[in-house]
C-alpha positions, 0 to 999 in steps of 0.5 A, spaced: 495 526 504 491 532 500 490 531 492 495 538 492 500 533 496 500 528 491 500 531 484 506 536 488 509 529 489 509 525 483 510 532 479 502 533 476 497 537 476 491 537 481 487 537 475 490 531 471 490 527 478 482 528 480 481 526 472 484 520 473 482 518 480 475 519 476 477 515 471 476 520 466 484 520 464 489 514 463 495 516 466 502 514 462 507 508 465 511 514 467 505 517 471 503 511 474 510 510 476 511 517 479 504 517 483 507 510 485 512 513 488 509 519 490 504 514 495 510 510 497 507 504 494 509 498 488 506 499 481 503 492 482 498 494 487 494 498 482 492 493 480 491 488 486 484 486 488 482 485 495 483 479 495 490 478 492 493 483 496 500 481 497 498 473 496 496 473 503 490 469 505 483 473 507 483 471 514 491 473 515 490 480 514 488 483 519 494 481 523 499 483 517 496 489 518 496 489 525 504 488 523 505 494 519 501 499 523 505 498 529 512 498 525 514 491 526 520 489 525 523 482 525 525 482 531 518 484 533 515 479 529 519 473 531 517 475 538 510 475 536 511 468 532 514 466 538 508 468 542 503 464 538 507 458 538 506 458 546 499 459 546 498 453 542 503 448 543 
């Protein structure tokens, strides 16, 4: 997504959104809010570190990313669970 898609999106200038990734402005709830909701994402991982992404453990994430990037549904998943249950058991 282009800077112009997102301050089309969450309803700001482009101008504004390159000075707050650049931190040299600091956005109103509101704007957060919009920018959120521009990106599909929660407030709340704005200010997630790495680490505590989703409160999921390092060494599990490359598989719940593997789960989002292919779409997974729970059916999906249930599969998936299904499989590693049987590779070590």
């Amino acid at each position: 997504m282009t800077q112009e898609d997102l301050s089309e999106r969450a309803q700001i200038s482009v101008s504004f959104l390159s000075m707050i990734e650049r931190g040299e402005r600091s956005p109103h709830l509101e704007t957060l809010a919009n920018i959120a909701e521009a990106l599909q994402v929660k407030m709340a991982d704005f200010f997630r570190s790495d680490d505590e992404q989703d409160g999921v453990e390092p060494i599990f994430r490359p598989l719940l990313d593997a789960c989002r990037k292919y779409n997974l549904g729970k059916r999906d998943v249930d599969r998936l669970v299904g499989v590693v249950r049987t590779m070590f058991a």
